[in-house]
C-alpha positions as CSV (number, residue, x, y, z in Angstrom):
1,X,62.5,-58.4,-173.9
2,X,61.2,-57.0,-171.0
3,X,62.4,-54.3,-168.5
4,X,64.4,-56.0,-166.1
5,X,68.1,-55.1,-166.9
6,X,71.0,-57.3,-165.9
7,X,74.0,-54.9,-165.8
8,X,77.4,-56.4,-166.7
9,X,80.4,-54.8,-164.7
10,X,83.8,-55.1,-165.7
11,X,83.2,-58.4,-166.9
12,X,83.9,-58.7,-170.4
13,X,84.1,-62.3,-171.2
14,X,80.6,-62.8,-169.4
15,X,78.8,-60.2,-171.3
16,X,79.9,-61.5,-174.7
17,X,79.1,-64.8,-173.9
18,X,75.4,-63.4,-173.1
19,X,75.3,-61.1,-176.0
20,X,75.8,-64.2,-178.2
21,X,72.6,-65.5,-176.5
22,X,70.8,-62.4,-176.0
23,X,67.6,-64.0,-178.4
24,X,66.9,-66.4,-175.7
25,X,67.2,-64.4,-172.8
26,X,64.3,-62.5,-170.2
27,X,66.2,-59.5,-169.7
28,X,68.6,-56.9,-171.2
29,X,72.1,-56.8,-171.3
30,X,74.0,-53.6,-170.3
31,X,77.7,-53.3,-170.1
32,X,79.6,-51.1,-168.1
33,X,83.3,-50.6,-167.7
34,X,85.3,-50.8,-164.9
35,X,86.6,-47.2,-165.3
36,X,82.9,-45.8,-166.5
37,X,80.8,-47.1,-163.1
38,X,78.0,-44.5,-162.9
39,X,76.1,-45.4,-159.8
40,X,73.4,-42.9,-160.4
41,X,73.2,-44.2,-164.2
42,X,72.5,-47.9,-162.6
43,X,70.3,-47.0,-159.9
44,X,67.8,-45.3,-162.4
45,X,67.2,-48.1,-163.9
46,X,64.1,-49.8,-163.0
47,X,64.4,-53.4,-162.4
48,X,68.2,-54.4,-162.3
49,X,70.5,-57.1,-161.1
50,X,74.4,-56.4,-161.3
51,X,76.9,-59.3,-162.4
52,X,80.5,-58.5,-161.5
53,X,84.1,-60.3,-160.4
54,X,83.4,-58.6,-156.5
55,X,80.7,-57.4,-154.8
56,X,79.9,-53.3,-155.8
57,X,79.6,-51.1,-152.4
58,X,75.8,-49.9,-152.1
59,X,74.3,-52.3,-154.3
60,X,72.1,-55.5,-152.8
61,X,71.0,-56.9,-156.1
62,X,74.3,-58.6,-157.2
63,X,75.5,-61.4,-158.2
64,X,79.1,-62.1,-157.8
65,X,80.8,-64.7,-159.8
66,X,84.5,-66.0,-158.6
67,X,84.8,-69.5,-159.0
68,X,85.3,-71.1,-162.5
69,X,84.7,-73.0,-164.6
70,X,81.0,-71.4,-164.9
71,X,78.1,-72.8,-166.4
72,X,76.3,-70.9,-168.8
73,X,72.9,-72.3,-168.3
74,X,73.1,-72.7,-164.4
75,X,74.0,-68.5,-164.6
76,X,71.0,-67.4,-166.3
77,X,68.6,-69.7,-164.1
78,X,70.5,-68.0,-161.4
79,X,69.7,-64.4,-162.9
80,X,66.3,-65.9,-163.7
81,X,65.8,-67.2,-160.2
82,X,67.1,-63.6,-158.5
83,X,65.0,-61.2,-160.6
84,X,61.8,-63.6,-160.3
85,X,62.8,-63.3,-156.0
86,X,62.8,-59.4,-157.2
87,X,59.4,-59.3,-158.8
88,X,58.1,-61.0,-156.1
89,X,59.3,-58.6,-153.1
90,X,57.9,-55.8,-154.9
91,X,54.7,-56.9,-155.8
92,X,54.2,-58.1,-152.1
93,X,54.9,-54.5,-150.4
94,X,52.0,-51.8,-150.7
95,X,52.9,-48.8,-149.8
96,X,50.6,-46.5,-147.7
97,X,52.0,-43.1,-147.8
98,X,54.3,-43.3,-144.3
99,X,53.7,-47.3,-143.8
100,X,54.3,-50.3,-146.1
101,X,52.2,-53.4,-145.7
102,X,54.3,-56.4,-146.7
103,X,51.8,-59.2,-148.2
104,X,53.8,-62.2,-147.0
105,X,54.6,-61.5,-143.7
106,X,51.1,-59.4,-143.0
107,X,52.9,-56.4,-141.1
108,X,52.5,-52.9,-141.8
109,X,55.9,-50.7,-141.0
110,X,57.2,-47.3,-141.0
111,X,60.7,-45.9,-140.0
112,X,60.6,-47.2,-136.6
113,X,57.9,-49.6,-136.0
114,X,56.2,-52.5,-137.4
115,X,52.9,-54.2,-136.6
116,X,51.8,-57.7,-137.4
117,X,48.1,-58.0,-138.5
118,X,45.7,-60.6,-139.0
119,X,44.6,-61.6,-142.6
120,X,41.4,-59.6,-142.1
121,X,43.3,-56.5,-141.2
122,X,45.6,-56.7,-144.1
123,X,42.1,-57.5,-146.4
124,X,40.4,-54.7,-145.1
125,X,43.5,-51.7,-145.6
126,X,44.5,-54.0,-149.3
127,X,40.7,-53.3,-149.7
128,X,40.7,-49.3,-148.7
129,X,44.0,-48.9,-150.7
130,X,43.2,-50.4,-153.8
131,X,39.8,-47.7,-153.9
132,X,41.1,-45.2,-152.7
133,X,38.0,-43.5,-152.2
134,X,35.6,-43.7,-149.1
135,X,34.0,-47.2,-148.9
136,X,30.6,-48.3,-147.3
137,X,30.7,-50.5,-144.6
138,X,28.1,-52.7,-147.1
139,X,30.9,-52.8,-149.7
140,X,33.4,-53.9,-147.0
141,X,31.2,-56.2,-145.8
142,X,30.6,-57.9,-149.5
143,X,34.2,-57.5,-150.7
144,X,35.9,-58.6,-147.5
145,X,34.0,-61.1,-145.7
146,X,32.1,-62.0,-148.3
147,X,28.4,-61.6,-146.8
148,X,25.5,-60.3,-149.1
149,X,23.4,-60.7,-146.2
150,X,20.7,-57.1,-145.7
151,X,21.3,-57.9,-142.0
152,X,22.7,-55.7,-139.7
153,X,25.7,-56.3,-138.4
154,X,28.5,-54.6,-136.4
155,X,31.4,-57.0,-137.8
156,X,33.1,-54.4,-139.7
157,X,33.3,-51.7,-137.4
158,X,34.5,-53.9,-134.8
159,X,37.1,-55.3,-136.8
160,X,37.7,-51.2,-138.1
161,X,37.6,-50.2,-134.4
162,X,40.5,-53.1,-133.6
163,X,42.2,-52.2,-136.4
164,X,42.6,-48.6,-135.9
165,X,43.1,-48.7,-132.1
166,X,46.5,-51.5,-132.7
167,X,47.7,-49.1,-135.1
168,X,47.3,-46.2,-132.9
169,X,48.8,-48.0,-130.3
170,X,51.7,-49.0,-132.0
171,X,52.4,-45.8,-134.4
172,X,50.7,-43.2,-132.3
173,X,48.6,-42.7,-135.4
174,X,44.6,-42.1,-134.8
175,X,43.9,-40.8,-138.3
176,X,45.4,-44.0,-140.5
177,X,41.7,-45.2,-141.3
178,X,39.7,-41.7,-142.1
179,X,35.7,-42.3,-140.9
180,X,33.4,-39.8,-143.2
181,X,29.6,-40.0,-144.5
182,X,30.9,-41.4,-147.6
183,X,32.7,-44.2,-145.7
184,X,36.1,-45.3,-145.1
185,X,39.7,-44.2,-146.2
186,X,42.9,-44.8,-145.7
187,X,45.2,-41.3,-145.1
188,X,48.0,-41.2,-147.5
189,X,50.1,-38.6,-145.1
């Protein structure tokens, strides 16, 4: 089994049912009473997804089941289905300190704002976060654009100059890319 943990509220008959298949299933079972709901106790857990007879208050990872008769196999592809939708939505945020970059849609956010970016701007700060350490304009220049070429060039730190001055723009932020000797950064503030 793995760690994603598919929480069984007040919902007796459903939980036994998957307890009987439990050998067979991607995730683990817990069962929770109606009269024992410990919010804090089910939003510790990592990765979760919440089965129950009406939707729970404060909880977006649910899945509410209310018409019968239910199939068994069409309710763990749906469990299947919502923790693979999960998985995915995680792995496709980055978070930078103050801002998240979301993958798919190639903005970067905070509290208030968001941004949309080109693919190269979300290559080049994917790029800066992944090091975190300064990088050479020759290493963004290999890594990101894919040139080997000795020649010089100003691509980068036109594209670095864009980038910084859309961000500023839009977040009031002039030190989100960090220019030293050693190259360039991105502030974790």
């Amino acid at each position: 089994m793995n760690n994603q943990n598919l929480v069984i509220y007040d919902f007796n008959i459903i939980y036994d049912i998957l307890k009987e298949i439990e050998d067979y299933l991607n995730f683990n079972l817990i069962k929770i009473e109606k009269s024992k709901l410990d919010i804090q106790k089910i939003k510790n857990q990592e990765n979760f997804l919440i089965i129950s007879k009406k939707e729970i208050a404060g909880f977006k990872n649910q899945i509410i089941i209310n018409q019968f008769p239910l199939e068994i196999s069409k309710l763990v592809e749906s469990i299947n289905i919502k923790f693979l939708k999960k998985i995915y939505n995680q792995q496709s945020e980055i978070d930078l300190g103050s801002y998240k970059l979301n993958l798919n849609s190639r903005k970067i956010f905070n509290r208030t704002n968001s941004l949309d970016l080109t693919e190269r701007e979300a290559n080049i700060i994917v790029f800066l976060e992944k090091l975190k350490k300064p990088v050479k304009i020759s290493q963004l220049q290999t890594e990101v654009w894919g040139h080997n070429s000795k020649l010089e060039t100003h691509t980068v730190e036109t594209h670095i100059y864009r980038l910084r001055k859309k961000i500023n723009k839009n977040f009031k932020d002039n030190n989100f890319i960090i220019s030293t000797k050693q190259g360039y950064s991105i502030s974790k503030k």
